[in-house]
Structures are given as C-alpha cells and as structure tokens.
N, CA and C of each residue as an Amber inpcrd file, in Angstrom:
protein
   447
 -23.6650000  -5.7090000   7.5690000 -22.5460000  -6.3510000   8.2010000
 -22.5010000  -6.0300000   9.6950000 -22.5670000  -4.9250000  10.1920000
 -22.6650000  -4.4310000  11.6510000 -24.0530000  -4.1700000  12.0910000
 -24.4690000  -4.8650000  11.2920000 -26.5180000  -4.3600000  12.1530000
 -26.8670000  -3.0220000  11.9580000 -27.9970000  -3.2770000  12.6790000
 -29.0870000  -1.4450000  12.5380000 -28.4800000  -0.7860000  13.2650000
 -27.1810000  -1.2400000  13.5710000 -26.3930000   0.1800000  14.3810000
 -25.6160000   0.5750000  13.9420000 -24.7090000  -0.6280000  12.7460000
 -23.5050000   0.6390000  12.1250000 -22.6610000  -0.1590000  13.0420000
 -21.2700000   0.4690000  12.0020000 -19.6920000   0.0040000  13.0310000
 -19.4000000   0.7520000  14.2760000 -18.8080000  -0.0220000  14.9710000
 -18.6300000   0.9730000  16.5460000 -17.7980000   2.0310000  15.9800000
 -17.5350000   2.5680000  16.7820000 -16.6780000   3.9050000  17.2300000
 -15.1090000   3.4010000  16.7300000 -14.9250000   3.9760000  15.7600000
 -13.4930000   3.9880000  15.0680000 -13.5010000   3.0400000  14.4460000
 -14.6320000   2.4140000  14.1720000 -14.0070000   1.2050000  12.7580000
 -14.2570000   1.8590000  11.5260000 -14.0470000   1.9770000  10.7020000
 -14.1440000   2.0170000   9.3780000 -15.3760000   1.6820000   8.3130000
 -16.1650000   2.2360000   8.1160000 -17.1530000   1.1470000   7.1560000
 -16.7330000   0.2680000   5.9440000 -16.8620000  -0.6220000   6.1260000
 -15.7430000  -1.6710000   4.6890000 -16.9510000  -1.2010000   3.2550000
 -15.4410000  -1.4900000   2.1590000 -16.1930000  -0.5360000   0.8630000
 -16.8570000  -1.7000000   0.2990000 -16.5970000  -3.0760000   0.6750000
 -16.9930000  -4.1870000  -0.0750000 -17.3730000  -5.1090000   1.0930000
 -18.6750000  -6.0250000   0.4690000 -19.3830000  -6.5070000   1.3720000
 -18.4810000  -7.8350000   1.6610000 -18.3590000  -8.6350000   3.0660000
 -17.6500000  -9.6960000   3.3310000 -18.3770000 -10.7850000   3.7510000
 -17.7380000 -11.5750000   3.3870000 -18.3100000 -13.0750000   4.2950000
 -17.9720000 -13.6300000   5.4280000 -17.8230000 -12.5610000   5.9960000
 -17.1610000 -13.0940000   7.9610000 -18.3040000 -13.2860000   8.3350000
 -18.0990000 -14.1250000   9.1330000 -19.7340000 -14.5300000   9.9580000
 -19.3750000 -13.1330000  11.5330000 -20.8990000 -12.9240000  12.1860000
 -20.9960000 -12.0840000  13.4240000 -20.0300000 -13.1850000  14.2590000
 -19.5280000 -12.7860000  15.2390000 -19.2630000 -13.9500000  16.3910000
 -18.6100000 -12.6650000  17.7010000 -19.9080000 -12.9430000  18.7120000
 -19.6890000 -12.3870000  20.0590000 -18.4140000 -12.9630000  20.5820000
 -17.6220000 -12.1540000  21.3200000 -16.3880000 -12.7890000  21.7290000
 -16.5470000 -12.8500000  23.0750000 -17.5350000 -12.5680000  23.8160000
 -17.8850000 -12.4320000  25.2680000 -18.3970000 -14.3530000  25.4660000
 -19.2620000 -13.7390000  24.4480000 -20.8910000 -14.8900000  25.0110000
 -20.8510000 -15.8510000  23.6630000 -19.7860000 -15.5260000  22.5550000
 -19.7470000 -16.7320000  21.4600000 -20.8120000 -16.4980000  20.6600000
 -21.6390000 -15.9530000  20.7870000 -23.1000000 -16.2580000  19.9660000
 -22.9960000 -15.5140000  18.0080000 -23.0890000 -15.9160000  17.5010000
 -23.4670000 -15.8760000  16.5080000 -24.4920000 -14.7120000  15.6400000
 -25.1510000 -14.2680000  16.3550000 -26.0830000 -13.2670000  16.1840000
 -25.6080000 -12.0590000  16.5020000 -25.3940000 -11.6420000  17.2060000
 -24.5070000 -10.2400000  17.5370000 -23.4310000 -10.0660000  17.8970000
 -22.7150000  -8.9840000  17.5640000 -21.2620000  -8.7740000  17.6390000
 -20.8550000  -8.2510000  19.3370000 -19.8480000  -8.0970000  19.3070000
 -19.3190000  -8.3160000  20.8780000 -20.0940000  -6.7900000  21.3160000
 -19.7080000  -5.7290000  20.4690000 -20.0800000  -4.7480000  21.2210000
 -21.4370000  -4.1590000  21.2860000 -22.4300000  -5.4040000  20.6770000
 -23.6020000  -5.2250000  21.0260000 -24.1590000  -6.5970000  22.1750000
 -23.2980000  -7.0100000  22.7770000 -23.5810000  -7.9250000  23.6860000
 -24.3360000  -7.7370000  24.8250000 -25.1530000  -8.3740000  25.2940000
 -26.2800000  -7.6640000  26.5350000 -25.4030000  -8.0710000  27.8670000
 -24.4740000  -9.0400000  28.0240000 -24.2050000  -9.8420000  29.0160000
 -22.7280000  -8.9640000  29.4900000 -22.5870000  -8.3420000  28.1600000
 -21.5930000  -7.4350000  28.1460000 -22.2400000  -6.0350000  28.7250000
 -22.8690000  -5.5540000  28.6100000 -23.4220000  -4.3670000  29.0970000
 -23.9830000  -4.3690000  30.6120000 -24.4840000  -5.7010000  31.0760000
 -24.8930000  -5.8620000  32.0420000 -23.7460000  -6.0780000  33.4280000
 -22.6270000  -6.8210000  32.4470000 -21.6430000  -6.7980000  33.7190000
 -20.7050000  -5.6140000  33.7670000 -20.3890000  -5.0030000  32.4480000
 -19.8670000  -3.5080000  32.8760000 -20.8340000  -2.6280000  34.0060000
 -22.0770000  -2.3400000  33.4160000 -23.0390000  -1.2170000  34.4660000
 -22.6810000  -1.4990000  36.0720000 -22.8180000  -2.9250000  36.5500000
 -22.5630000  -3.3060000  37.0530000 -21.2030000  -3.1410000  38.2160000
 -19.9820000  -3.2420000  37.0840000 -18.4810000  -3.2980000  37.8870000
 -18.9120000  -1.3910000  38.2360000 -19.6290000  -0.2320000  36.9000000
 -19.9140000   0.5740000  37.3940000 -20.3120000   1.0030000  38.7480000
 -21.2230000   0.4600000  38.8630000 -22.2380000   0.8650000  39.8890000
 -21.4710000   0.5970000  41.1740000 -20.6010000  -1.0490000  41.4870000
 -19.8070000  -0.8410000  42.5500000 -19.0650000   0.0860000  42.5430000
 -17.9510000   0.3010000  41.7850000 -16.9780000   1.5180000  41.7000000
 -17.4850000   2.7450000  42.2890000 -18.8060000   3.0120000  41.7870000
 -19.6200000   4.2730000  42.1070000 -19.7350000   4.3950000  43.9410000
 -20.1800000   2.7850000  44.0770000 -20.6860000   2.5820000  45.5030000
 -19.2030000   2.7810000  46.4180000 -17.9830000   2.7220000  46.3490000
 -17.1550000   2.4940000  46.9880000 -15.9660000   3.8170000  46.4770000
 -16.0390000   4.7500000  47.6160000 -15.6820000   6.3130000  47.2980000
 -14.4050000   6.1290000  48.1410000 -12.8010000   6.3280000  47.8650000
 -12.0750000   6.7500000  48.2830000 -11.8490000   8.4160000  48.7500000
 -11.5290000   8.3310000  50.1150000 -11.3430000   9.3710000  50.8050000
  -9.9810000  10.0110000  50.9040000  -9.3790000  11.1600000  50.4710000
  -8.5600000  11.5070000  50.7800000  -7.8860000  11.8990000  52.1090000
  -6.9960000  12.2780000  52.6500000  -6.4830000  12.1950000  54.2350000
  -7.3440000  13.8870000  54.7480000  -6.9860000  14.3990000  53.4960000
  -7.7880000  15.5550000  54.0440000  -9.2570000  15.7280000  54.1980000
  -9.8280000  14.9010000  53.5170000 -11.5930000  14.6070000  53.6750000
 -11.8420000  14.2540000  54.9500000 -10.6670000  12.3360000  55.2320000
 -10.8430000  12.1230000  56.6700000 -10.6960000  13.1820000  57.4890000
 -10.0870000  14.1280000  57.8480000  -9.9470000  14.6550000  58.6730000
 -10.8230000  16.0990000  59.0170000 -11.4130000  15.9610000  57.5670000
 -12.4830000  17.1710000  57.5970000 -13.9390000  17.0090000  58.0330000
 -13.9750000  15.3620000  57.5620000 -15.0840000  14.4700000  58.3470000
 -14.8420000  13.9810000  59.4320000 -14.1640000  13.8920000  60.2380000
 -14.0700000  13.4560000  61.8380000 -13.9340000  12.0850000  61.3420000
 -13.6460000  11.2100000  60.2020000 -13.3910000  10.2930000  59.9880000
 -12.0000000   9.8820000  61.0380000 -11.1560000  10.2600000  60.8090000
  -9.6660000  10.0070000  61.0230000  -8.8790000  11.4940000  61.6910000
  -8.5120000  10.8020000  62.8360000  -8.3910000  12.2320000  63.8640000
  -6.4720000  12.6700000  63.5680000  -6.5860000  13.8970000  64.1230000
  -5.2080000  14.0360000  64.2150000  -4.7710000  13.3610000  65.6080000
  -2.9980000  12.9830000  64.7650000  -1.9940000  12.4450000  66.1160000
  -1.8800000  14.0120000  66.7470000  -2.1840000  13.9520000  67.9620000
  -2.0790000  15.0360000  69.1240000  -0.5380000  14.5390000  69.4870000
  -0.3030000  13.2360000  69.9800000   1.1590000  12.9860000  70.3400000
   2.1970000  13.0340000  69.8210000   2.0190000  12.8890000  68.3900000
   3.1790000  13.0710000  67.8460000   3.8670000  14.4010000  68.0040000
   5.2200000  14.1150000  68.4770000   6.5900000  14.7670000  68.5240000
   7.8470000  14.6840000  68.0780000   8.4830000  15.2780000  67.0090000
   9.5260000  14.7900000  66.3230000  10.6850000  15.0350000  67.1160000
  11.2980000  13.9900000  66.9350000  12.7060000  13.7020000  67.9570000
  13.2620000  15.1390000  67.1130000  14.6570000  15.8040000  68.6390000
  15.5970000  17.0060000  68.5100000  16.5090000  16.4640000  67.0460000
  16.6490000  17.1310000  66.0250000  18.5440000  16.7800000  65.9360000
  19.2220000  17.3130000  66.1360000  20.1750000  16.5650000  65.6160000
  22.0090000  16.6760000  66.2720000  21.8950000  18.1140000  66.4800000
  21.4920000  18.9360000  65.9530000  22.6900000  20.4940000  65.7530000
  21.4140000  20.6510000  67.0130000  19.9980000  20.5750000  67.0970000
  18.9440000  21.2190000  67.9920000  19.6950000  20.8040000  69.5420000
  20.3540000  19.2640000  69.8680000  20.7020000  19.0770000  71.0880000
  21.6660000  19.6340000  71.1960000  22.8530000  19.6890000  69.9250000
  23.8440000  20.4810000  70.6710000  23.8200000  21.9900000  70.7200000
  22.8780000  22.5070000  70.4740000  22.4550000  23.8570000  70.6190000
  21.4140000  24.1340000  72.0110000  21.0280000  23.0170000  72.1920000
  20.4350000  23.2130000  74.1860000  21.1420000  22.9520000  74.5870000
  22.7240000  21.7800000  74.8670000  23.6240000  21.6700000  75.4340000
  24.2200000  23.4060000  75.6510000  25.0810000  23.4830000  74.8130000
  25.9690000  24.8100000  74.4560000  24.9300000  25.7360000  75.2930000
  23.5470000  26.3610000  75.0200000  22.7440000  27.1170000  75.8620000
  22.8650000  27.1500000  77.3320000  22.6940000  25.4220000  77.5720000
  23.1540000  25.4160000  79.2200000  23.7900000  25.5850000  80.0010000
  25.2910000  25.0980000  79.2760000  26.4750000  25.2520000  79.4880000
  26.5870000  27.1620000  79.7540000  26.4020000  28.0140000  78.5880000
  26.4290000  28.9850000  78.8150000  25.9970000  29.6820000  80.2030000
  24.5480000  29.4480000  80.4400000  23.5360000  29.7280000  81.2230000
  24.5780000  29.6540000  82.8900000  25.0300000  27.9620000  83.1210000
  25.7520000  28.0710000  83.9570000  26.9170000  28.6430000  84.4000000
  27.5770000  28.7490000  83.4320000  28.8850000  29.7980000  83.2030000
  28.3900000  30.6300000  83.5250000  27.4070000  31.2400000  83.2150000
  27.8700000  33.1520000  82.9400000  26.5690000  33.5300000  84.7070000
  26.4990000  32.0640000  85.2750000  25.4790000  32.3450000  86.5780000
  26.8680000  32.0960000  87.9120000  28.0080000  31.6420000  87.2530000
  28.9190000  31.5210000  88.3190000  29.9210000  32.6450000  88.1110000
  29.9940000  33.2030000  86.7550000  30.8520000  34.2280000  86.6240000
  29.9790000  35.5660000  87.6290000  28.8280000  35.5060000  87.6200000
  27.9530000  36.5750000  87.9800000  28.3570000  36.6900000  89.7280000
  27.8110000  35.1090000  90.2150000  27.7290000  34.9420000  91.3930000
  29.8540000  35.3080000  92.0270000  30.8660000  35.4660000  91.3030000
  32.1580000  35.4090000  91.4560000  31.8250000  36.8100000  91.3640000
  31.4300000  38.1040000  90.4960000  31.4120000  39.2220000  90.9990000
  30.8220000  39.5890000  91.8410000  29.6630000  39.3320000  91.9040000
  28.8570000  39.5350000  93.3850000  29.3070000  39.5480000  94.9050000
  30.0910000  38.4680000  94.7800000  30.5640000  38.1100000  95.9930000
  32.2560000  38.9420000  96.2390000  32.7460000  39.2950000  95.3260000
  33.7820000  40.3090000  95.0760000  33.0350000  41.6600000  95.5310000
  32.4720000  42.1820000  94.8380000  31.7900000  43.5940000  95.3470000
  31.3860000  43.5010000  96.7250000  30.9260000  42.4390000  97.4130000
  30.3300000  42.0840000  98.7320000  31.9970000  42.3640000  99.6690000
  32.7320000  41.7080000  98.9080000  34.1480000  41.8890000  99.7630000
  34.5620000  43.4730000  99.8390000  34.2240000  43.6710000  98.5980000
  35.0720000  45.1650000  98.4850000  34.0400000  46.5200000  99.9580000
  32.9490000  45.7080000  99.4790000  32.4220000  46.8930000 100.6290000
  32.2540000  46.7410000 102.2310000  32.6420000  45.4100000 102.6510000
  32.7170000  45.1660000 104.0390000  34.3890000  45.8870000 104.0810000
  35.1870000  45.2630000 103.4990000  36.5130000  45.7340000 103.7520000
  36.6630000  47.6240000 103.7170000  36.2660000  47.8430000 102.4810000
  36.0470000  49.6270000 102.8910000  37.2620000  49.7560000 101.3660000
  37.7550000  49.1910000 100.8740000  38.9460000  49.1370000  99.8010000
  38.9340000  48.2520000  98.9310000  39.2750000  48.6030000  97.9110000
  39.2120000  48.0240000  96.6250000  40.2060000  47.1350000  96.7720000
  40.1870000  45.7280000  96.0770000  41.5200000  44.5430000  96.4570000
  41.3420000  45.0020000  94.3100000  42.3100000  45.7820000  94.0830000
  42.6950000  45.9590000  92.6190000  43.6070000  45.2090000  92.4750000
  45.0960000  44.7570000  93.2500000  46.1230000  43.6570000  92.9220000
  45.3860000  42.3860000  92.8980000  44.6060000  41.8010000  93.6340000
  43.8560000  40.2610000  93.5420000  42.6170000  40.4500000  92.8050000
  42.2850000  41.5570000  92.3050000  41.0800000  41.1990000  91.2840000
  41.0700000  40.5710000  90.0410000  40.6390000  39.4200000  89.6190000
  40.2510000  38.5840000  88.6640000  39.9870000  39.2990000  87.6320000
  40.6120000  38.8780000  86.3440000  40.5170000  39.4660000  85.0260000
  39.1070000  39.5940000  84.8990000  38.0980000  40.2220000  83.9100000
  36.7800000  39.6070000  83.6460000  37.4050000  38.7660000  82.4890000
  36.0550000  37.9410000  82.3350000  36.5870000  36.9580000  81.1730000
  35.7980000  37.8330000  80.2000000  36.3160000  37.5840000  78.7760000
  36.0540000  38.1110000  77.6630000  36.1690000  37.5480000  76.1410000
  35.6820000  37.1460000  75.1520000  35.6360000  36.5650000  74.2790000
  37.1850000  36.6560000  73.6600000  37.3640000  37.9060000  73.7230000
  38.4500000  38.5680000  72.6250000  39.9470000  38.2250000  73.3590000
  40.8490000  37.2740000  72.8340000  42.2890000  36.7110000  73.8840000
  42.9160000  38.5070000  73.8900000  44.1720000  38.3770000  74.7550000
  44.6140000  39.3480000  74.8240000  45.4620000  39.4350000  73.7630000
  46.1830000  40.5780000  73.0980000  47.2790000  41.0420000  72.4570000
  48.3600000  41.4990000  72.6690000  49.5800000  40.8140000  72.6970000
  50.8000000  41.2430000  72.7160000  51.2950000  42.1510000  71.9280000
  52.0110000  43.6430000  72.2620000  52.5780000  44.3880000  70.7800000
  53.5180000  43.4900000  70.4960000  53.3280000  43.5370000  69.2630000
  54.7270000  42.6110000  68.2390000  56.2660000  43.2960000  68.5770000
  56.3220000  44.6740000  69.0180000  58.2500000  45.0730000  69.7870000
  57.9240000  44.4360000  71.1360000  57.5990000  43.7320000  71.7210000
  57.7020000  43.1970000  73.3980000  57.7570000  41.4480000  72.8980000
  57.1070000  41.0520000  71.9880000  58.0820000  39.8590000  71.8500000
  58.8620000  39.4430000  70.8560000  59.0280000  40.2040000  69.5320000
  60.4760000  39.9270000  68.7440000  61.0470000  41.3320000  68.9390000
  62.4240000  40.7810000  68.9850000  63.3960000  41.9790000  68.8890000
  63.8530000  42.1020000  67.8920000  63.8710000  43.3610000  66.9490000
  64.2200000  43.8290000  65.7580000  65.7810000  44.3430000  65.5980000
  66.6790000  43.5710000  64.5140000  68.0270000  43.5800000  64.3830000
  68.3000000  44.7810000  63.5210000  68.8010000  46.1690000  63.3500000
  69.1190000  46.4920000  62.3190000  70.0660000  46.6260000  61.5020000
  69.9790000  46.5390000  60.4350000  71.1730000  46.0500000  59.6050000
  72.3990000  47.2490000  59.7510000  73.6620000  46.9790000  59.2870000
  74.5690000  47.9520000  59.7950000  74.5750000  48.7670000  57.9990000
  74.7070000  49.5920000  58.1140000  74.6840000  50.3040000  57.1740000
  76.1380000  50.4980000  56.3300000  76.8220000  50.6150000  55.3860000
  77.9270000  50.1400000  54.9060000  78.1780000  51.6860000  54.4220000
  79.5140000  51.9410000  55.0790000  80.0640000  53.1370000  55.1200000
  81.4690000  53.3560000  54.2680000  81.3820000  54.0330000  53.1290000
  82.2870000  53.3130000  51.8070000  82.9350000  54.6150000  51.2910000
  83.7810000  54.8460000  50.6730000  84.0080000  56.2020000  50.0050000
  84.2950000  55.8980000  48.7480000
C-alpha cells in the first residue's frame, strides 16, 4: 500500500489491505504518493538552499561587522525635572555670586573707614526664617483663682 518504503512518519500501518488508489497531491500522479514526490523534494531543497543563502543579521553582528555604524550624534533631549534642575543651579550660582560680591564690598567699606558699620549691616541671608518666642507675641491671661471658705 505505501511502497518499498513503508508509511511516513506517524501514520499507522493499516491491519487490512485497502482499495484506495496512490494519488500524489502535489503532481496528481498516480504512481506515487505525495510524500514520495520528486517535484516535491526538489522544490523544498530548493526554498532550503535560498533560506540558507539569505542570513539575517542581528543589530549586534551589524555593528560588530562594521556593517552598520553607531549614531555618534545622537543626544537625548533634557527632561522636565533635568531643565529645571540647571535652571534652579543657575539661579543659585547667581545668587550666592551677588550675595558674595555684597560682602566683599562691605568688608572693603569696613576697612577704608577704620570701623565696623554694625547698625547698617545687612542680615546674612540664611535658609532657616527667624523665630519669635511664643511670650513676645501672645500674651498669657491667668485665670483668677477662686477664693471660698
């Protein structure tokens, strides 16, 4: 029933002989079954052999072969928090170059004059606000005490 070769790969051998005729489903023919087809073997090897001929490259091959170069230019744009973190830097930078240049020029006064100007000297600035004691701005009532016999 399957020729001098036997059933392909996963068929079954039938326990009882049948009357199906062979019939190639490629090439139609009558004489041999599909998976002994020559026309069939010839155009698989074939789609093989291109497949074989035509090698995909991965990005890292290109680049290990001088195929495909690296972007040198590429530069990824700042974000938000990166610009406002060079802003804020600058800002600082200038601040604390005019606070500098405001003592400088204070000490320059103090030593031509020969005396300290302590009533017109400028607070330094400082992160930390100042503190009021809490008795200098509420005034505390005390209760009258109840005197009874």
């Amino acid at each position: 029933m399957y020729g001098d070769k036997g059933p392909p790969k996963g068929y079954s051998v039938p326990r009882y002989d049948t009357n199906a005729s062979k019939r190639c489903q490629t090439c139609s023919s009558k004489e041999h079954w599909t998976f002994e087809c020559p026309q069939r073997q010839v155009s698989t090897s074939s789609a093989k052999k291109s497949a074989a001929a035509t090698v995909k490259l991965s990005r890292s091959q290109m680049l290990r072969y001088g195929i495909k170069q690296r972007s040198i230019n590429f530069v990824p744009e700042p974000t938000e928090r990166e610009l406002f973190d060079a802003e804020l830097k600058e800002l600082r930078n200038v601040l604390t170059t005019e606070v500098r240049q405001e003592l400088k020029a204070e000490k320059a006064a103090t030593h031509k004059s020969g005396h300290p100007r302590t009533a017109q000297a400028a607070p330094l600035l400082s992160a930390e606000p100042t503190r009021e004691s809490p008795l200098d701005s509420v005034t505390i009532k005390k209760e009258r005490e109840e005197e009874g016999g």
